[in-house]
N, C-alpha and C positions, 0 to 999 in steps of 0.2 A: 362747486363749493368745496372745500376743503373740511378738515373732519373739525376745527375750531369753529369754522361760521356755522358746522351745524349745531352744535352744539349749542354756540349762543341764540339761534334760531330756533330752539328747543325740539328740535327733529328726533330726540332720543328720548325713551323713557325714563324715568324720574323716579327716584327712593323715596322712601316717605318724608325724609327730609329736603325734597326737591332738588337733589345732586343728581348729573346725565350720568347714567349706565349707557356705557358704551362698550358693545363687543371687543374682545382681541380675537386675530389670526389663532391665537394658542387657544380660544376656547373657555378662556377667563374673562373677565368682565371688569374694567377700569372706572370707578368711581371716582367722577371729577369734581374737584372742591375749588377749581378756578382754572379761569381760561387768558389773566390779565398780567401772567407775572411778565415783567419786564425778559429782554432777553432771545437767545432764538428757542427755547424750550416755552411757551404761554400757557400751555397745559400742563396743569398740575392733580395730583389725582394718585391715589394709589389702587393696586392691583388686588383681587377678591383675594381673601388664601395668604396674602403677604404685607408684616405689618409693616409697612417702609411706602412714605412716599416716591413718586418719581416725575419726573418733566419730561411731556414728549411735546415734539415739532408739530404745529399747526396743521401738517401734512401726511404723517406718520405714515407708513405703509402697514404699524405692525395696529393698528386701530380700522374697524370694518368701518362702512359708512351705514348710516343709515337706516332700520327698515324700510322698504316705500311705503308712504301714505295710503290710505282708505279713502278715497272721492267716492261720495254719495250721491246719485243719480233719481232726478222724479221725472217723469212724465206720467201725461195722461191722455187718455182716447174715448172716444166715445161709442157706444157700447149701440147698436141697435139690430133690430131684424129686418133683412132683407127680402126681399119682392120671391125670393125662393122660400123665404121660412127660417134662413140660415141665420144665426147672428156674424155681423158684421162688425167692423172696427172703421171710425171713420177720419182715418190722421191722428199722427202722433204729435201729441204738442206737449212743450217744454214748458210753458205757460198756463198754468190755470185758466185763467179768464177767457183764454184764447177756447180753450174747449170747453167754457162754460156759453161763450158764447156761440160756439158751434150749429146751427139749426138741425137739430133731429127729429123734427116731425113729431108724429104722432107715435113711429115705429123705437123712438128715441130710449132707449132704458136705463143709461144715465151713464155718468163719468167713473170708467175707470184710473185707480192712481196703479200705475207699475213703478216699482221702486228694484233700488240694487244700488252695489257697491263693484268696483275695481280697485286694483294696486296701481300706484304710479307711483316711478321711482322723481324722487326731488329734483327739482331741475337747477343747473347752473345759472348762477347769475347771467 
C-alpha cells in the first residue's frame, strides 16, 4: 500500500477533528486535510510548525508509513490435576466451546482464558 491508501484506510492516528497525522522522515508530523485533489500531488495537508499548505505524491518517500497494528489474541485451556497431583493443561483452543466442551473429569478445575497482543506490520494489497 502506498502512504495514500493508508491513510484512506485510516491506518494513522486521527486529531480531534479526524484528520490522519502522519509522520515525516524530518520528525514533524503532516496533518492531512485530503487525499482526493485531482493531479499527481492527492495529498493535501500542511506540516506541524508551518503555516502553508502543501501536496505530496501518493508515494512520498519524505512520509513514514504506518505504525503496525495491535492483533489481539484469546485462547483457552483447560486447567486440571494430574494422576501425580500436578496441575496440568489440557490443549490450547482457540475456540471457547471447543474447550468448554473438553471432558475434564472429576480432576477438571475449569477453563483458563490466556489472552495478549502482537504488532503486525499492514500488509499490501
Amino acid at each position: 500500500m502506498n502512504i495514500k491508501e493508508h491513510i484512506e484506510a485510516g491506518h494513522y492516528p486521527k486529531d480531534e477533528k479526524g484528520r490522519a497525522l502522519v509522520p515525516m522522515k524530518s520528525g514533524r508530523q503532516l496533518v492531512v486535510t485530503a487525499t482526493d485533489k485531482p493531479g499527481p500531488c492527492p495529498i493535501i495537508g500542511w506540516v506541524e510548525g508551518i503555516n502553508h499548505a502543501f501536496g505530496w505524491y501518493g508515494d512520498s518517500e519524505d512520509l513514514l508509513p504506518p505504525p503496525p497494528r495491535k492483533v489481539k489474541v484469546m485462547a483457552y485451556t483447560v486447567l486440571t490435576r494430574g494422576n501425580t497431583g500436578k496441575y496440568e493443561t489440557s490443549g490450547l483452543f482457540f475456540n471457547r466451546s471447543e474447550a468448554g466442551g473438553h471432558n475434564c473429569g472429576a480432576s477438571g478445575l475449569g477453563i483458563v482464558t490466556l489472552t495478549g497482543e502482537y504488532e503486525e506490520p499492514w500488509s499490501s494489497p
